[in-house]
C-alpha positions in Angstrom: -6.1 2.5 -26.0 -4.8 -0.9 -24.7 -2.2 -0.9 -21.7 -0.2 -3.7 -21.4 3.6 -4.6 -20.0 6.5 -4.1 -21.9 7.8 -6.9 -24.6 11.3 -5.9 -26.1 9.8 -8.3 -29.4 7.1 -5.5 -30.0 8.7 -2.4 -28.3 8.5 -0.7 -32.1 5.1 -0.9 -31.4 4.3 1.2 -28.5 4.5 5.3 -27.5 6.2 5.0 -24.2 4.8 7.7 -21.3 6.5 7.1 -18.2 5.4 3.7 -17.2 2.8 3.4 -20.0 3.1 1.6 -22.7 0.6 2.5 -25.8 -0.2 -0.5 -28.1 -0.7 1.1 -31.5 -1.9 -1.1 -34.7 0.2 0.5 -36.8 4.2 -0.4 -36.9 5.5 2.7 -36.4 3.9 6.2 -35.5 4.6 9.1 -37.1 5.6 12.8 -34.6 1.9 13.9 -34.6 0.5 10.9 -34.3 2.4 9.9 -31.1 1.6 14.1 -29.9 -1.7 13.0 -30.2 -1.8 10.4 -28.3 0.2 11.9 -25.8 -2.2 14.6 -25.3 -5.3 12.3 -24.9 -3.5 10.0 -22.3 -3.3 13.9 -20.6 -7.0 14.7 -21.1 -7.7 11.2 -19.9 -5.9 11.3 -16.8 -7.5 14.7 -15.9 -10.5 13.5 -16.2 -9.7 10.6 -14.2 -8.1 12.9 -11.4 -5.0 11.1 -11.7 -2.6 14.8 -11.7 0.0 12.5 -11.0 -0.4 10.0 -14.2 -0.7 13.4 -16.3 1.8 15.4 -14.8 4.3 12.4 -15.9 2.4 12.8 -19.8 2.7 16.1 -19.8 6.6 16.4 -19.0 6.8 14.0 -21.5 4.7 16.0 -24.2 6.5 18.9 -23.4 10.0 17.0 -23.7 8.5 15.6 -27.2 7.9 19.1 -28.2 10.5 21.5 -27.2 13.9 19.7 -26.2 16.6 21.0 -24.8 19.7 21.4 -26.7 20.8 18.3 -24.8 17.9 16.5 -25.8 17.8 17.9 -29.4 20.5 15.6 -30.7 18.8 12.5 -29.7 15.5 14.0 -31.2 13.7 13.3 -34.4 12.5 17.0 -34.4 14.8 19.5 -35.6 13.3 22.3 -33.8 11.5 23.7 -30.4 7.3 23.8 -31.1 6.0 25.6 -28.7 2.9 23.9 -27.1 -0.7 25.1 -27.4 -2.8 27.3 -25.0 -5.1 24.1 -24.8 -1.4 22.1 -23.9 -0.1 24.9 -21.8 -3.0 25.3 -19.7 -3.3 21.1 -19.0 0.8 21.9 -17.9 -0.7 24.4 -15.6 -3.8 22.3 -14.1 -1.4 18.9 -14.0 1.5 20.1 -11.5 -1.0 23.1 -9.7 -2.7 20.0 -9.0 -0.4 18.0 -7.6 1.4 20.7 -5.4 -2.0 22.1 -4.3 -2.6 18.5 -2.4 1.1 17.8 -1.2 0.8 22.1 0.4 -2.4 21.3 2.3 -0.7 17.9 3.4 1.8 20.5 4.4 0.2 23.2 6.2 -1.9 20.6 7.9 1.2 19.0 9.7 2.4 22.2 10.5 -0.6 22.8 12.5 -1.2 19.6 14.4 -0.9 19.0 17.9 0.2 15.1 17.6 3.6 14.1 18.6 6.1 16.7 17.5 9.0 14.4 16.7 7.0 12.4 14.6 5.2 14.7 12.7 8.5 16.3 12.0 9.5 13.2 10.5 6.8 12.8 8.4 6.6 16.6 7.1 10.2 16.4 5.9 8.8 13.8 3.4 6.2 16.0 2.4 8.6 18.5 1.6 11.2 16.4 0.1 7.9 15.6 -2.4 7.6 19.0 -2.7 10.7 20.0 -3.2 10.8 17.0 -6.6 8.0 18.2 -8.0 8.2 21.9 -8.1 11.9 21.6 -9.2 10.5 19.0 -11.8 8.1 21.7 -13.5 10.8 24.3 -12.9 13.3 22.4 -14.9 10.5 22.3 -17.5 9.6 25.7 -17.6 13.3 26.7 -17.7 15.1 24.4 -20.1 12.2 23.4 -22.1 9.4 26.4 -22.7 11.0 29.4 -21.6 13.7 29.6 -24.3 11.7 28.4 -27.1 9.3 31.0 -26.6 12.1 33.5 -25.9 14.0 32.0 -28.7 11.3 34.3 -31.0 12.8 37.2 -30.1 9.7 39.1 -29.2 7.4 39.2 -26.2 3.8 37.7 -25.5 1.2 36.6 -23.5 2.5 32.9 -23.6 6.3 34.1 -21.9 4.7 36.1 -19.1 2.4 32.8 -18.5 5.8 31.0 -18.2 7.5 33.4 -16.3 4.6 33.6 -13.5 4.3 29.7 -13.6 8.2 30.1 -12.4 7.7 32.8 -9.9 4.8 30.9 -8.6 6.6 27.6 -8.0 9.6 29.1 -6.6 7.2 31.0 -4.0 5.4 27.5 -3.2 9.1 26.5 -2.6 9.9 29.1 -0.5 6.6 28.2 2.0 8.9 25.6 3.6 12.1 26.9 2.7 12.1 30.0 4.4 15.0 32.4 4.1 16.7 30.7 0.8 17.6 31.9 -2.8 14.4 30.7 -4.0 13.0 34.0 -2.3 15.3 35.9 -4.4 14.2 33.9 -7.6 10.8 34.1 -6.9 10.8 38.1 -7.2 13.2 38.2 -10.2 10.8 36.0 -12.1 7.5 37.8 -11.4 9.3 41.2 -11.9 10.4 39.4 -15.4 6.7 38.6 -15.6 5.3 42.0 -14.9 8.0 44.0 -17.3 6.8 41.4 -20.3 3.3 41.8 -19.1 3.3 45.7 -18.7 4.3 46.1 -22.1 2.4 43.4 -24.5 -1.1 42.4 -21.8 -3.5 45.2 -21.7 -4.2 46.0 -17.6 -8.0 43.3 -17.8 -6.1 40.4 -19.1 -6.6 38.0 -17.3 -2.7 36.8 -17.0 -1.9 40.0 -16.4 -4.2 40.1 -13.7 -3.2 36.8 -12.1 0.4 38.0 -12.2 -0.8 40.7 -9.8 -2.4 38.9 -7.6 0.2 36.3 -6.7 3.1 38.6 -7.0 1.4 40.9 -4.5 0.7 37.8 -2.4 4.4 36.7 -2.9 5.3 40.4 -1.5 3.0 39.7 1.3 3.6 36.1 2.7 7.2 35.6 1.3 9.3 38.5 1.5 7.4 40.2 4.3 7.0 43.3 2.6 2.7 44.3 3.0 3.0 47.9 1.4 4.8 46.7 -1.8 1.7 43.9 -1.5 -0.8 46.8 -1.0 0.5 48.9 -3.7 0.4 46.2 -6.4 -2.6 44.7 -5.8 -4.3 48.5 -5.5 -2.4 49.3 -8.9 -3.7 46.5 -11.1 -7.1 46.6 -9.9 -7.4 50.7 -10.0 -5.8 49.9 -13.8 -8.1 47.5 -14.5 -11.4 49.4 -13.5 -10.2 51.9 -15.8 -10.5 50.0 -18.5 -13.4 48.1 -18.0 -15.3 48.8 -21.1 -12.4 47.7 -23.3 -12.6 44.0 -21.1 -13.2 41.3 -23.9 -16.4 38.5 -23.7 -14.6 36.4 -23.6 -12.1 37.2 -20.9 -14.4 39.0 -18.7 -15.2 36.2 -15.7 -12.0 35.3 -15.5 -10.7 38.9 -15.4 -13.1 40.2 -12.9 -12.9 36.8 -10.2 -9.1 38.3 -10.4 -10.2 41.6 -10.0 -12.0 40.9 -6.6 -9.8 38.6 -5.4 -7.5 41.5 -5.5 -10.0 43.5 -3.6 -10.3 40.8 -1.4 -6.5 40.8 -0.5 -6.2 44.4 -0.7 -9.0 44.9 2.1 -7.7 42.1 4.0 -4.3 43.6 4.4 -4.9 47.0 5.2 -6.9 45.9 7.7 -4.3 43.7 9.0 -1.7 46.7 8.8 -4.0 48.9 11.0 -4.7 46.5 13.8 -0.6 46.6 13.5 -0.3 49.7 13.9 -3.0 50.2 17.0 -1.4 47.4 18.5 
């Protein structure tokens, strides 16, 4: 790949990304060709560590793929392809990325010491960062993904992925937004999740298990609510121990590093609960 400036005598002969221009030797790419170079600029810029570079090539991979209907009459697709697990999970490891660095910005303004008024000021830009992004990714997840996938008309693993990915983003949302509607959104799209998940995700799969974990840790931290927290996180690991023998290969690190995570939380809380209570 060569990347050079824009020339409107050659534009025909570049795949634009954002800011990127792709010089390609041939006049004019075809749909696939221009997905596949899409999706190595992404696995380029991961490797790289530049989440922000592929976070901008994956909205626009995603876009490429599955339109909206707004974007479907200015598309040379006629119809939503959903994207791969290989392309979902780079979607998931671009913005997760991007918002896990801008949050720990966060949290460590909130906890500084250094002039108030200015570290005010500089935390509402954080947040205003914040606030682009996750609503970026939501937009994504909700005009673009969600209703292809639901557009099928039956349930799987890949909508309940989508549907935590919303829940999760709307919960990172509601960190510095306390008290607003994305609390309210947060909890409608992980109940979505679970419902989905309950009936197509046996209790060891892994999304199924990570959907526990963060909805009980929404329940916790978000809507203040720690034996709702306790119950769920106790639920899907008791469920999950159950089942044990039936855990698959190749599903079984990332299913049990879930599984004692929710331990983890689980021990943590009622712990927490019961110095409450003595208190």
């Amino acid at each position: 790949f060569v990347f050079c400036r824009f020339s409107a005598s050659n534009m025909t002969n570049f795949v634009t990304v954002g800011d990127f221009k792709l010089d390609e030797a041939q006049p004019k790419l075809t749909y696939q060709q221009k997905e596949e170079r899409i999706l190595d600029l992404i696995r380029i810029a991961e490797t790289a560590e530049r989440y922000q570079d592929m976070c901008r090539f994956v909205k626009e991979l995603v876009e490429m793929k599955c339109p909206t209907a707004e974007q479907m009459s200015q598309s040379e697709r006629t119809e939503c392809e959903n994207l791969t697990v290989e392309e979902r999970n780079l979607l998931s490891v671009a913005y997760k990325n991007v918002v896990g660095a801008k949050r720990a910005s966060w949290r460590t303004l909130t906890g500084g010491e250094e002039d108030q008024q200015l570290v005010d000021t500089y935390k509402t830009l954080v947040e205003q960062e914040l606030e682009n992004i996750c609503q970026e990714v939501l937009g994504l997840l909700q005009k673009n993904l969600l209703p292809a996938v639901q557009a099928q008309d039956k349930h799987d693993e890949t909508e309940v992925f989508y549907l935590k990915m919303c829940g999760d983003y709307y919960r990172y949302l509601c960190e510095f937004r306390p008290g607003s509607e994305h609390q309210e959104s947060a909890q409608k799209y992980y109940s979505n999740a679970m419902d989905v998940a309950t009936e197509v995700l046996t209790e060891t799969h892994p999304t199924r298990l990570g959907l526990a974990l963060n909805f009980s840790v929404c329940h916790y931290e978000i809507l203040k609510n720690p034996e709702k927290a306790c119950n769920l996180a106790k639920s899907a690991f008791d469920g999950a121990i159950a089942k044990l023998d039936k855990l698959q290969d190749d599903s079984y690190k990332d299913s049990t590093l879930i599984m004692q995570l929710l331990r983890d939380n689980l021990t943590l809380w009622q712990s927490e609960q019961e110095n409450a209570e003595e208190e």
